[in-house]
C-alpha positions, 0 to 999 in steps of 0.5 A, a space after each residue: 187655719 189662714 187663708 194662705 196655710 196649706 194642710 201640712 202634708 209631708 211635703 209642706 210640713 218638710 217645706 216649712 220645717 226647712 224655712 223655720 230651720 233657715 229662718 233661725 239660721 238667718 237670725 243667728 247669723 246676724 247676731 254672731 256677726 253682731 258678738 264678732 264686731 264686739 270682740 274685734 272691738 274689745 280685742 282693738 282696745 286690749 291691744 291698744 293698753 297694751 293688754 295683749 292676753 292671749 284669751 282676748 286674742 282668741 275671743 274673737 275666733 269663737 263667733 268668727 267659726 260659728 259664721 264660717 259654718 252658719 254662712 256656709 250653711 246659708 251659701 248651700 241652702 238654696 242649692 241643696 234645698 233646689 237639689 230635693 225639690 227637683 229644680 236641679 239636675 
């Protein structure tokens, strides 16, 4: 054990369950961004060769919702997790 790890107890083994939890979250969300700028790019080329299909319309609403619910989740985290915690009438 290091020298700044504490024993998991409930409340610490929830307190870093909840950091890897929002850590991952954090990560996924960087790299959906990364995959929507690609197929806003793709989508940008397609409509410039005039190969306007559909599929390559909506490529981009897939990682587009996958944002809109991990940036929800992050927005919320920080209230939700001060909610449990006691911090937050």
């Amino acid at each position: 054990m290091a020298t700044n790890d504490r024993p998991l107890t409930a409340i610490g083994y929830e307190e870093k369950l909840e950091f890897s939890w929002s850590r991952w979250m954090r990560q996924g969300h960087r790299w959906i961004s990364i995959a929507f700028v690609v197929a806003v790019i793709i989508n940008i080329i397609a409509q410039m060769q005039g190969q306007a299909a559909v599929w390559i319309g909506l490529l981009a609403l897939i990682p587009l919702v996958l944002l809109l619910l991990t940036g929800l989740y992050l927005f919320a985290s920080p209230y939700t997790t001060a909610r449990r915690a006691g911090r937050i009438g």
